[in-house]
C-alpha positions in Angstrom: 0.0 0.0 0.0 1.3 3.4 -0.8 0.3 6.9 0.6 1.6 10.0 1.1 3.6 10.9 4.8 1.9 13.9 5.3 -0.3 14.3 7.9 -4.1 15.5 7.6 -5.8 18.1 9.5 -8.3 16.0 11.3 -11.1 18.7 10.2 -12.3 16.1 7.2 -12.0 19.3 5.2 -9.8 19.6 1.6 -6.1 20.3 2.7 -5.1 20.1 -0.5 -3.4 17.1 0.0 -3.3 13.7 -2.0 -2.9 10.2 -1.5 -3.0 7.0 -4.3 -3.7 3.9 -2.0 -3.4 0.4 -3.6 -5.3 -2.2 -2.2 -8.3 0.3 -1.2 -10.7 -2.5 -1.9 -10.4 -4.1 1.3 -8.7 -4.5 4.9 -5.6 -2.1 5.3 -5.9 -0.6 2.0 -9.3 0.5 3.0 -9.3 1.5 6.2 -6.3 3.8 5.4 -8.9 4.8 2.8 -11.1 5.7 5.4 -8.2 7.4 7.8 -7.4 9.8 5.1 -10.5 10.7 3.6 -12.0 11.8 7.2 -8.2 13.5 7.7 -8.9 15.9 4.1 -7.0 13.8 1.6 -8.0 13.5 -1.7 -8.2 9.9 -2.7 -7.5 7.8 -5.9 -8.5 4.0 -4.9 -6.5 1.8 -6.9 -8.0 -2.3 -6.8 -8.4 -5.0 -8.5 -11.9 -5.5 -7.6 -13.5 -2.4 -9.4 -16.7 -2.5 -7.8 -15.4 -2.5 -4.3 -13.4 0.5 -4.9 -15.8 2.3 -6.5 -18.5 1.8 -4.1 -15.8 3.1 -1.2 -14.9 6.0 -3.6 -19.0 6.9 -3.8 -19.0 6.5 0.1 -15.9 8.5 1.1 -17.2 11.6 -1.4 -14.5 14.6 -1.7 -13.4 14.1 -4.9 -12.0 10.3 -4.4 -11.7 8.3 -7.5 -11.6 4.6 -7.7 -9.0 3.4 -10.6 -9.1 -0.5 -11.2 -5.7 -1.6 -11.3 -3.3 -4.4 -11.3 0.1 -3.8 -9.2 1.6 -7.0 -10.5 1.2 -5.7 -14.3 3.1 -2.8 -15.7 0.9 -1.5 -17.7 -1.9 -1.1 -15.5 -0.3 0.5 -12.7 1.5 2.8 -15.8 -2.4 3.4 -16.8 -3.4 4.4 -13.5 -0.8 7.0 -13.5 -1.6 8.8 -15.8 -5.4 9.0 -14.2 -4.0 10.6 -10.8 -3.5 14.1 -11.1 
């Protein structure tokens, strides 16, 4: 799983801040998901399971996006790249 270091503000509001989590579909990857979402961070959910991160993504609001993506293939974590901005 990969995130930022920065801390959040603990307000839930936009700090401007943003964090690409693999694994966001479940367990860790998810609750970090929730961790940073209700600290300000804007999200991108990277997963495998495409419905699962999509349905946290809807949840968590605030701009998160849910990118279906492989980390064991080099293309799709290249393609999810170039979706986080």
């Amino acid at each position: 799983m990969n995130t930022t270091s920065d801390q959040g503000t603990g307000s839930g509001e936009s700090n401007g801040r943003v964090a690409v989590i693999t694994g966001a579909s479940s367990g860790i990857g998810e609750a970090t998901a929730r961790a940073l979402a209700a600290s300000g961070f804007r999200l991108a959910l990277l997963a495998r399971r495409a419905d699962r991160i999509q349905a946290l993504a809807d949840e968590l609001g605030h701009g998160a996006i849910a990118i279906p993506a492989d980390v064991t293939d080099r293309d799709s974590v290249a393609a999810a790249a170039g979706r986080v901005k």
